[in-house]
C-alpha positions in Angstrom: 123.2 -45.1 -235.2 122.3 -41.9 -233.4 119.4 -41.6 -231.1 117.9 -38.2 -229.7 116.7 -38.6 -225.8 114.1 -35.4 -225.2 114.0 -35.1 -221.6 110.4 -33.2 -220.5 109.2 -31.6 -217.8 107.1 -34.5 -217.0 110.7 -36.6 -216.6 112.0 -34.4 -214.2 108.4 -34.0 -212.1 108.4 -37.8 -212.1 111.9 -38.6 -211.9 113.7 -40.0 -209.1 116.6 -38.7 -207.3 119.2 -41.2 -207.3 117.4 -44.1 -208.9 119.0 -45.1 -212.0 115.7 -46.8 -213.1 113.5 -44.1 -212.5 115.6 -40.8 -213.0 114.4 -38.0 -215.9 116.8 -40.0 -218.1 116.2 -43.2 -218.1 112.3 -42.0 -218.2 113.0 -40.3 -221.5 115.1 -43.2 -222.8 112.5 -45.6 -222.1 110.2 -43.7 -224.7 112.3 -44.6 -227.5 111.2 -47.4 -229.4 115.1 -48.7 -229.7 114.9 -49.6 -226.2 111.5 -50.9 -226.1 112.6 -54.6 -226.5 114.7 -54.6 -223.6 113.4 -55.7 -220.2 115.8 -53.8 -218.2 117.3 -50.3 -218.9 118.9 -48.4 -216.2 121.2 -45.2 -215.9 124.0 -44.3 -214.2 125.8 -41.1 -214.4 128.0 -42.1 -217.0 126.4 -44.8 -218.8 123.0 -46.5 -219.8 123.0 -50.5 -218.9 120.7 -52.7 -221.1 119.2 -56.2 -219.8 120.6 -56.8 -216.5 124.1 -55.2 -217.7 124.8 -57.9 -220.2 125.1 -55.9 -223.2 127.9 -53.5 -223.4 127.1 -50.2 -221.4 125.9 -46.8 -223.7 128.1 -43.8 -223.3 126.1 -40.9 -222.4 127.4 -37.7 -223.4 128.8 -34.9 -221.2 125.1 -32.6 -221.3 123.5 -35.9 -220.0 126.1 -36.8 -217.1 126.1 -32.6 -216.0 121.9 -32.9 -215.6 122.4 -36.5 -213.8 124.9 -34.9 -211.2 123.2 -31.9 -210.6 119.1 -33.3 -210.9 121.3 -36.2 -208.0 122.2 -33.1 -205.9 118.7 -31.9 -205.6 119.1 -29.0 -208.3 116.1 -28.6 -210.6 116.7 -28.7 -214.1 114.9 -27.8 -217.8 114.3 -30.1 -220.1 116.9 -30.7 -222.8 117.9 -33.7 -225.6 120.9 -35.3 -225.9 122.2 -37.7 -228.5 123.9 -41.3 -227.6 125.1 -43.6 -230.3 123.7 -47.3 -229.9 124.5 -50.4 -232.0 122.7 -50.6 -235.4 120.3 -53.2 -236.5 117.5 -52.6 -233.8 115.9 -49.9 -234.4 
């Protein structure tokens, strides 16, 4: 199943350089209900991990990694939405 991420302004004033917990992205994915049951979600630059990295990682796709690495380096970004394909059968 496909899942649109909407990362805001707000993200990006309130994300966290280098935090994988508190970046814009893992902000925005946190707002999806899909995720909601989960107690931990955090983000890398590559990936999103799911309850204390016990469920298989989510790919994030290459728009997503390019505003990690850059919003990482300092570099202000605009908001954007991404897609990322997660398991079926909690939605």
């Amino acid at each position: 199943m496909k899942l649109t991420v909407n990362v805001t302004e707000r993200d990006i004033k309130y994300g966290k350089i280098q935090n994988g917990h508190t970046c814009p992205v893992a902000r925005a994915c946190r707002r999806l209900k899909y995720f909601r049951n989960y107690k931990d979600l955090a983000v890398s630059v590559t990936h999103v991990y799911l309850d204390m990295w016990l469920i298989s990682p989510i790919p994030l796709p290459y728009e997503a990694k390019r505003f990690i690495q850059l919003f990482d380096r300092g570099q202000v970004r605009k908001p954007f939405k991404f897609e990322i394909e997660v398991p079926d059968g909690k939605e």
